[in-house]
C-alpha positions in Angstrom: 0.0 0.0 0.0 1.7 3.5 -0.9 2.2 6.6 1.1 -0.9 8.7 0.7 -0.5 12.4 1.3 -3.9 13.2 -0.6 -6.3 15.4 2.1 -9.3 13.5 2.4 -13.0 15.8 1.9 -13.3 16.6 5.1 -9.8 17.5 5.7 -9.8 20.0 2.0 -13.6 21.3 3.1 -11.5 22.3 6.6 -8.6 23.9 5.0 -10.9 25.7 2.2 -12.9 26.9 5.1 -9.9 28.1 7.3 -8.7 30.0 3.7 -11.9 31.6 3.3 -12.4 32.8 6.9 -8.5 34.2 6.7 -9.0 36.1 3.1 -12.5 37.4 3.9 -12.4 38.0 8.1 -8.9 38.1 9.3 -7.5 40.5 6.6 -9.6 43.0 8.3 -7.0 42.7 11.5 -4.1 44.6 10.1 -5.9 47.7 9.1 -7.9 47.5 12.6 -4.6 47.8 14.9 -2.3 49.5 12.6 -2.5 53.2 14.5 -2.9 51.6 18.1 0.1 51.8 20.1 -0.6 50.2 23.4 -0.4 46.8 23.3 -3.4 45.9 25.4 -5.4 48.0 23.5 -4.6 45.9 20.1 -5.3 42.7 21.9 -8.8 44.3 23.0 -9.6 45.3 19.3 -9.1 41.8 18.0 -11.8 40.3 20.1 -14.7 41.2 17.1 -12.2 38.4 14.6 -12.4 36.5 17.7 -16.1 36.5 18.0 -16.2 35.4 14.6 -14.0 32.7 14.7 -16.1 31.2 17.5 -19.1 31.8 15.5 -17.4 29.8 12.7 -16.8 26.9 14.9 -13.2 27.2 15.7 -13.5 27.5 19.4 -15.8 24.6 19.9 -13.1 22.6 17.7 -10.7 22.5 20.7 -13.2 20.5 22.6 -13.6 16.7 22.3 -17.4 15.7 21.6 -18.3 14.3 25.0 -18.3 17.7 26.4 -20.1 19.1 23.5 -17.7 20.1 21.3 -16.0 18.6 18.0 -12.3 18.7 18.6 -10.0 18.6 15.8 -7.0 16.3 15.5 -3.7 17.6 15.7 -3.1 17.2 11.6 -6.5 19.3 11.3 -5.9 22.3 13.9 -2.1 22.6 11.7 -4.2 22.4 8.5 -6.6 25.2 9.9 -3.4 26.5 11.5 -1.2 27.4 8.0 -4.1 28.9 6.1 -5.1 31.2 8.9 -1.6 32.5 9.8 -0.8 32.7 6.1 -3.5 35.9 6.7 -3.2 37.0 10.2 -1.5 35.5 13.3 -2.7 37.3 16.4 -6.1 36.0 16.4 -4.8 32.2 15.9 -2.6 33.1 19.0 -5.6 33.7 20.9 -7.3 30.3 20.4 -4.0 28.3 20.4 -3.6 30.0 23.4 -6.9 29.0 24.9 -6.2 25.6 23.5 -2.6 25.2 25.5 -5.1 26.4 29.0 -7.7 23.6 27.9 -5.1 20.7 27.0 -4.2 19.8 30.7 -8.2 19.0 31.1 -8.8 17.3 27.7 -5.8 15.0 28.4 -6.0 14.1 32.3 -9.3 15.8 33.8 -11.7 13.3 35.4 -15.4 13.6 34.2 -16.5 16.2 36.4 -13.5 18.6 35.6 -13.8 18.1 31.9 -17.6 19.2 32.4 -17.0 21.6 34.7 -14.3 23.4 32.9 -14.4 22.4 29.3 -18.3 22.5 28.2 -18.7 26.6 28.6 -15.9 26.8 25.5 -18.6 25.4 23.6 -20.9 28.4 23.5 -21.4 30.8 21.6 -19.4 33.3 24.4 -15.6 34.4 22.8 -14.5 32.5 26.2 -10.5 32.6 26.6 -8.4 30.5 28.4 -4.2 30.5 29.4 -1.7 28.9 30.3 0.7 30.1 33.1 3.9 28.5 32.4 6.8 31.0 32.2 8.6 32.2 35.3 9.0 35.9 35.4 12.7 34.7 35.4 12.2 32.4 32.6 10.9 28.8 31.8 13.3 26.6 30.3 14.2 25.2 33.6 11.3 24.3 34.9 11.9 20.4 34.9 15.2 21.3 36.6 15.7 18.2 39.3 17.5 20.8 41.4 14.5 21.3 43.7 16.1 24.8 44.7 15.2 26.8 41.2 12.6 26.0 38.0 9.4 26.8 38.8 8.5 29.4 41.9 5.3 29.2 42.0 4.0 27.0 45.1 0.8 25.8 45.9 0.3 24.7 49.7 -2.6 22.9 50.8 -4.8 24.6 53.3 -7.7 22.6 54.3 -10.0 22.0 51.2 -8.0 24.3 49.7 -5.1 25.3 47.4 -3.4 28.2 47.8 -1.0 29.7 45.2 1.9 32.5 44.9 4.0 33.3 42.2 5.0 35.4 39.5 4.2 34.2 35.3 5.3 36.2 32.2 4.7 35.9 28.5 0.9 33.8 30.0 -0.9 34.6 26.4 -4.9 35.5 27.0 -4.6 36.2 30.9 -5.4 39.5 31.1 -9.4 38.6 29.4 -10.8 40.7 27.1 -11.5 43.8 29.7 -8.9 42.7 32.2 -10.4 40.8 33.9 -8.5 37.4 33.7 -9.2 34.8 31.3 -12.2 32.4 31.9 -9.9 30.0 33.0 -5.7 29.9 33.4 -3.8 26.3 33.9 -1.2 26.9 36.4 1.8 25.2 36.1 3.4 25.0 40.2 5.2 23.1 42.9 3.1 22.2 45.6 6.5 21.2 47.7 9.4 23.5 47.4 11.9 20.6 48.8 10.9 18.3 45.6 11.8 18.4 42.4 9.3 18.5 39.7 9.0 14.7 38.8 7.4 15.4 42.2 5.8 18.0 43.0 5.2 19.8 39.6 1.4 20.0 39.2 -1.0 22.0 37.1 -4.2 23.8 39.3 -7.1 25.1 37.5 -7.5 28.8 38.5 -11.4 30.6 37.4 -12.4 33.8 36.2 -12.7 36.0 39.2 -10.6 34.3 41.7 -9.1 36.6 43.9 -5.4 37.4 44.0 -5.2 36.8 40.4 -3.4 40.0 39.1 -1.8 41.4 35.6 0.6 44.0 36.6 2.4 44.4 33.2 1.8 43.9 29.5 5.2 43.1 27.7 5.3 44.5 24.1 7.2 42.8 21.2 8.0 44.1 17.8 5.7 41.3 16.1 2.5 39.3 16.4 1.4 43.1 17.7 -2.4 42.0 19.4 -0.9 39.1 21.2 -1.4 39.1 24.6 1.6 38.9 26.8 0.9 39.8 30.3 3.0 39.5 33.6 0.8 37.8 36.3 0.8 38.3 39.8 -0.2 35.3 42.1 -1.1 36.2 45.6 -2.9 33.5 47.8 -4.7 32.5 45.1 -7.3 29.9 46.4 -8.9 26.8 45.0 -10.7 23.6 46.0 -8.1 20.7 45.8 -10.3 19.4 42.9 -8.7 22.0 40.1 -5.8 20.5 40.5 -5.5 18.1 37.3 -4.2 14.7 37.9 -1.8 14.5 41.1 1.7 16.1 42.2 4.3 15.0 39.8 2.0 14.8 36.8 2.6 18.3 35.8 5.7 17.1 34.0 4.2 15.3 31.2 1.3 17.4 31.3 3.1 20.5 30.1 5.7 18.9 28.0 2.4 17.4 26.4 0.4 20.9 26.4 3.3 22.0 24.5 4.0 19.4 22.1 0.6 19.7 20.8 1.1 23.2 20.1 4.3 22.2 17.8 2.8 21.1 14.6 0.4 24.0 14.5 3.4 26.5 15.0 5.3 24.6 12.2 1.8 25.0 10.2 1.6 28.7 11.0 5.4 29.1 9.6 4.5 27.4 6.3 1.6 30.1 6.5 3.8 32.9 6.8 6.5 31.7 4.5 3.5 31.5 1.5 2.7 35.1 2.4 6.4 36.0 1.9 6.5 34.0 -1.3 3.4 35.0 -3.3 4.4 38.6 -2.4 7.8 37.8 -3.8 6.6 35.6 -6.6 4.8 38.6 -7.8 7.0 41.3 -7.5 9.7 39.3 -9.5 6.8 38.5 -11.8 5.6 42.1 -12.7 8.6 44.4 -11.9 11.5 45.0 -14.0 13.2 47.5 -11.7 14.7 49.6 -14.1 15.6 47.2 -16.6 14.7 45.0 -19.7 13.2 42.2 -18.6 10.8 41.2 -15.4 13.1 40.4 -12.2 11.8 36.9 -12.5 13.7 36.1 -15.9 17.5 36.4 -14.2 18.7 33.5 -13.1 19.7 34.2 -9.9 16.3 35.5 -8.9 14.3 32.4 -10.7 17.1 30.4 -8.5 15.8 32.0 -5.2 12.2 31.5 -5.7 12.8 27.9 -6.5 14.8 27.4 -3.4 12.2 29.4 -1.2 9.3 27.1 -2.8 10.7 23.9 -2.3 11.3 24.9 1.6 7.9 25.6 2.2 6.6 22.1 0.5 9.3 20.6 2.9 8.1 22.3 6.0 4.2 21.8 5.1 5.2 17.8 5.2 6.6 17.7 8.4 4.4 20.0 9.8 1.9 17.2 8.7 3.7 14.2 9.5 4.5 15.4 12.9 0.4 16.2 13.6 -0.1 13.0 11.8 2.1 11.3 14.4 0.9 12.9 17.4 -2.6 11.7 16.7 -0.8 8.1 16.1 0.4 8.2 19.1 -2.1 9.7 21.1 0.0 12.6 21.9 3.2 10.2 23.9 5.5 11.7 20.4 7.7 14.2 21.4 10.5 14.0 18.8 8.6 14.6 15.6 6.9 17.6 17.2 9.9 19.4 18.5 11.3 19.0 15.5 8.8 20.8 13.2 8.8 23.2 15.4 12.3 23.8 15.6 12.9 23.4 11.6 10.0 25.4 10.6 10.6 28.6 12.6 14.3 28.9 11.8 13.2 28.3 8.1 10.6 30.5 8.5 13.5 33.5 9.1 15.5 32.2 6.7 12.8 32.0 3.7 11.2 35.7 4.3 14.9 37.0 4.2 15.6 35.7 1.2 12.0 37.1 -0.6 13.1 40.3 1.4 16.6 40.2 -0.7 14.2 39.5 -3.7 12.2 42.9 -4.0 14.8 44.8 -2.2 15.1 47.7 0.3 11.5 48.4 -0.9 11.0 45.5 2.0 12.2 47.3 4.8 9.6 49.5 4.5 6.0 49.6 5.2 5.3 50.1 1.1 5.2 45.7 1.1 3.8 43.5 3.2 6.8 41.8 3.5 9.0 43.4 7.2 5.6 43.1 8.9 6.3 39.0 7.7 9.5 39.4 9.0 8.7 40.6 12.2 6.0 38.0 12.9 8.3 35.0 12.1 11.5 36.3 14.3 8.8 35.4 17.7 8.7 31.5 15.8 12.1 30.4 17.5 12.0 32.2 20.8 9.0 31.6 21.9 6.2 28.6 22.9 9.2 27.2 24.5 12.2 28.6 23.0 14.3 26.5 20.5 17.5 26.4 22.5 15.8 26.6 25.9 13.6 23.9 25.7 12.7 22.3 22.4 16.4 21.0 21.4 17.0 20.4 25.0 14.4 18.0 25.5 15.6 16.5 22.1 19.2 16.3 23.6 17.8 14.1 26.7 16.1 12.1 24.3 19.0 10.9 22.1 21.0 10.5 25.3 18.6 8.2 26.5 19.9 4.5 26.1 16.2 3.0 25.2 16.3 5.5 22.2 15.2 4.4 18.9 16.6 6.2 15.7 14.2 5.0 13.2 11.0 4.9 15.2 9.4 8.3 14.0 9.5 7.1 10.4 8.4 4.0 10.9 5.0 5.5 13.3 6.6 4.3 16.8 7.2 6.5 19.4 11.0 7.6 19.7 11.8 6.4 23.7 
């Protein structure tokens, strides 16, 4: 039986869909924010496209069926995911961002939590949801077995209670739509300071409206401009024991797999952007002679470029697929394929928008093309979702120094270690 990377009808209907809402809805974004200059205040004016896409059924796609929802597989969501970005990447942010918040429950949540917490996403409300992950001193140690640094933020257990303090940056969606917290933010803690994470790391659900729950900054960045990157202030924060999700120690696999999930979509997005940078290119070099005899497109050395650029992006959308395609195999245990995409497709992502930016010239260092606002989108790809030296090839480094790994497993559909 032979390799089949034909989309099946539902999977081209989904993609044709995701095009269509990009070209006819999300285009809209750019001219929306372009004279707003507090960052908060471009998140807020996204929330219409938001609306929209919930309307459209996007939300309700991050929620599995028992809890009244129809949630896409991973090799959907980065179908969804490169069309959408190809457009407009701030508003994808937003529900990959509420999907990285709802992952913890969809993947370990007993009965009543994925009711409890899951079901309102399925509304018709532009609900948001977080994940608090990043130390305001940074995340890439946070499975650190030295139980003295990684993760600060504690949860003790006070009666029926949880009770949290800490500090989280860069926790995407937790400011809300009018500041007042997301509908729901996955904490990632230590509820014992004298173990280390295989221990004691643990993610606690934390509400709309709790108290102590606090967004005293809003870090701006030079791309992906209505993001929303707050710094979060955790002071006594208190639960019932039940949001916690699984038990002490299972926060380890729990965010490792929150952010595996995320990978393939990224890698989707950076095929996205990397089509945006090419058709703009393709066309340029098409129509524009610059001052000469013949269109750009007919010397060599440009025709060379766009045939370079091109072939990266088919390579990219393939393992973007095959690394969704695998997580869905695997019922989310892969974690080589994943990291991978993301790692490849983000650094390529740089690398294929400079060269359509060498293409047309210094014209793309200006805001006359498309093309630096591209630029300054895919730069966030490597650093951030867990940053490509940080994290990603760190946790591919323990893998291939682990003695039950297996070379050949990804191709052949098994998972690596």
């Amino acid at each position: 039986m032979a390799l089949d990377f034909t989309l099946s009808e539902e999977q081209q209907g989904l993609r044709l869909q995701a095009r269509a809402f990009a070209d006819d809805v999300l285009s809209g974004v750019a001219g929306t924010i372009a004279d707003i200059k507090d960052p908060l205040e471009r998140f807020r004016a996204i929330k219409p496209y938001y609306e929209k896409m919930v309307d459209a059924g996007f939300l309700a796609g991050l929620v599995p069926a028992e809890q009244g929802g129809h949630r896409f597989s991973n090799l959907q969501f980065a179908i969804a995911c490169e069309e959408l970005a190809r457009v407009e990447i701030n508003v994808p942010t937003a529900l990959l961002g509420t999907g990285l918040g709802l992952y913890p429950v969809i993947k370990a949540g007993t009965p009543e939590q994925k009711e409890r917490f899951l079901r309102p996403f399925t509304g018709s409300e532009p609900r948001l949801a977080a994940i608090a992950f990043t130390e305001a001193a940074g995340g890439a140690n946070f499975d650190s077995p030295d139980a003295s640094v990684g993760v600060q933020t504690f949860a003790e257990r006070d009666g029926d209670e949880w009770v949290i303090n800490g500090r989280k940056a860069y926790t995407t969606n937790a400011s809300g739509w009018d500041d007042d917290g997301a509908d729901l933010i996955a904490v990632v803690c230590r509820v014992d300071p004298s173990k280390p994470p295989l221990e004691s790391l643990a993610i606690i659900m934390v509400e709309k409206g709790t108290p102590g729950v606090n967004i005293t900054g809003m870090i701006d960045t030079i791309g992906h401009l209505a993001s929303n990157s707050p710094q979060v202030s955790l002071e006594n924060v208190r639960v019932p024991l039940d949001n916690m999700i699984g038990q002490p120690g299972d926060g380890m696999d729990l965010t490792k797999g929150a952010f595996s999930w995320t990978c393939s979509s990224i890698a989707a997005a950076c095929v996205g952007k990397m089509r945006a940078a090419f058709d703009f290119a393709y066309e340029f070099t098409r129509t524009e002679k610059r001052s000469g005899p013949h269109p750009v497109i007919e010397y060599q050395n440009a025709g060379y470029m766009l045939v370079d650029i091109k072939t990266r992006i088919e390579a990219g959308r393939y393992l973007a697929w095959k690394a969704a395609d695998h997580f869905d195999q695997t019922d989310g245990a892969d974690r080589e394929l994943s990291n991978m995409s993301k790692i490849y497709n983000s650094e390529l992502s740089v690398q294929v928008v400079y060269d359509a930016m060498r293409l047309v010239g210094v014209d793309s260092y200006t805001t006359m093309t498309p093309v630096a606002g591209i630029m300054q989108d895919v730069l966030c790809f490597p650093v951030y979702d867990g940053g490509n030296m940080g994290v990603r090839r760190r946790h591919l480094h323990e893998m291939l120094m682990n003695p039950a790994y297996d070379p050949l497993a990804a191709a052949e559909n098994r998972v690596s270690v």
